[in-house]
C-alpha positions in Angstrom: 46.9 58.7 22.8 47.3 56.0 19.9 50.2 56.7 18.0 51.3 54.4 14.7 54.1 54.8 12.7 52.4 56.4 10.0 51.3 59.2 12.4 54.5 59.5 14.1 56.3 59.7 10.6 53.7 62.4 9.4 54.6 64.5 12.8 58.3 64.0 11.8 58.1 65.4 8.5 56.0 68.0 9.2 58.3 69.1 12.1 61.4 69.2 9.8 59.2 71.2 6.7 58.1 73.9 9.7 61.9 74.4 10.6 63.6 74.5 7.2 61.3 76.7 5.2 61.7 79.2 7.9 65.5 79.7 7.3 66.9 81.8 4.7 68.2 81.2 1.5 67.2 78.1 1.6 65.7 77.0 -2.4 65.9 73.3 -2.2 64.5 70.3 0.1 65.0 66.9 0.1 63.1 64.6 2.0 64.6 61.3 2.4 62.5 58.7 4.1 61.8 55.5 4.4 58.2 55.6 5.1 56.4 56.2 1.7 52.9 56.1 3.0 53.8 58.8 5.4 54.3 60.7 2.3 51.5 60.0 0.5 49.4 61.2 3.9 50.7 65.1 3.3 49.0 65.5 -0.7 45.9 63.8 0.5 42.6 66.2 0.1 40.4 63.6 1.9 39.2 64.3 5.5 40.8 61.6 7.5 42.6 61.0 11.1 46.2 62.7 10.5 44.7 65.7 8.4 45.8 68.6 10.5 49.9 67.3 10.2 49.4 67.5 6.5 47.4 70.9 6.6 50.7 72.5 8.4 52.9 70.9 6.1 50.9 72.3 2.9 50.7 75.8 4.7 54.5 75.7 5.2 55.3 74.6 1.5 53.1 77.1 0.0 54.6 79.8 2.1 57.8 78.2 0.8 57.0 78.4 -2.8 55.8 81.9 -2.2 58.8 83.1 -0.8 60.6 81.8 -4.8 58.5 79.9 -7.3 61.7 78.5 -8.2 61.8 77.3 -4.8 61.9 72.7 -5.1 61.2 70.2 -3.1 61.8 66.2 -3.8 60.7 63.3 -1.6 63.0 60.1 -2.1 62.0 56.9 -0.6 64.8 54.5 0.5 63.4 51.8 2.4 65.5 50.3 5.3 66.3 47.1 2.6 68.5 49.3 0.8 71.1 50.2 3.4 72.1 53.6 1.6 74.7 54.7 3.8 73.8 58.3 4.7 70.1 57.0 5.4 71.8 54.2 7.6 74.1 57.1 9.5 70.8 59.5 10.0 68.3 56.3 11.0 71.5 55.4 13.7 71.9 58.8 15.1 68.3 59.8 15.3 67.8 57.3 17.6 70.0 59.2 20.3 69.0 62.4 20.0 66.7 63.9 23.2 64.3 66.3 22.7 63.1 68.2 26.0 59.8 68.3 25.7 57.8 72.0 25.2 55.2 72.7 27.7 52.8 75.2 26.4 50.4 77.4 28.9 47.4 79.5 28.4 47.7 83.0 29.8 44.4 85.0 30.2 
């Protein structure tokens, strides 16, 4: 499987959308990133390669905005160049954390 950054970045986000707008009272998300493009990739209404992480991500958001049209979301882009500290401390610690993979199975 060819994964780029772009992709793996998409599959982040849409990971972290899926888990946050499932927990209560939550009204408010802000998604700090460093990879703009990524971004772009989730409002895009083109068919192209990374379309299904960005139909999940619009599902989840709608369901989100349902829940409270008051409900916000912002998306702040700090590249890496900036060296704002709490993007520094989360870039730094994400790189230890271990994720056990799922395995999912069929049943008939």
């Amino acid at each position: 499987m060819n994964v780029n950054s772009t992709k793996a970045e998409l599959f982040i986000i849409r990971c972290r959308i899926d888990q946050v707008t499932k927990l209560k009272d939550i009204s408010k998300i802000v998604v700090i990133t460093d990879a703009i493009l990524a971004m772009k990739w989730i409002f895009d209404t083109s068919v192209y390669l990374y379309q299904l992480h960005s139909i999940t991500i619009s599902k989840n958001l709608r369901e989100f905005f349902n829940k409270n049209p008051n409900n916000l979301i912002s998306f702040q882009d700090f590249p890496d160049s900036i060296k704002w500290s709490p993007h520094v401390m989360v870039n730094n610690e994400s790189k230890h954390i271990k994720i056990d993979p799922i395995l999912l199975s069929r049943t008939s």
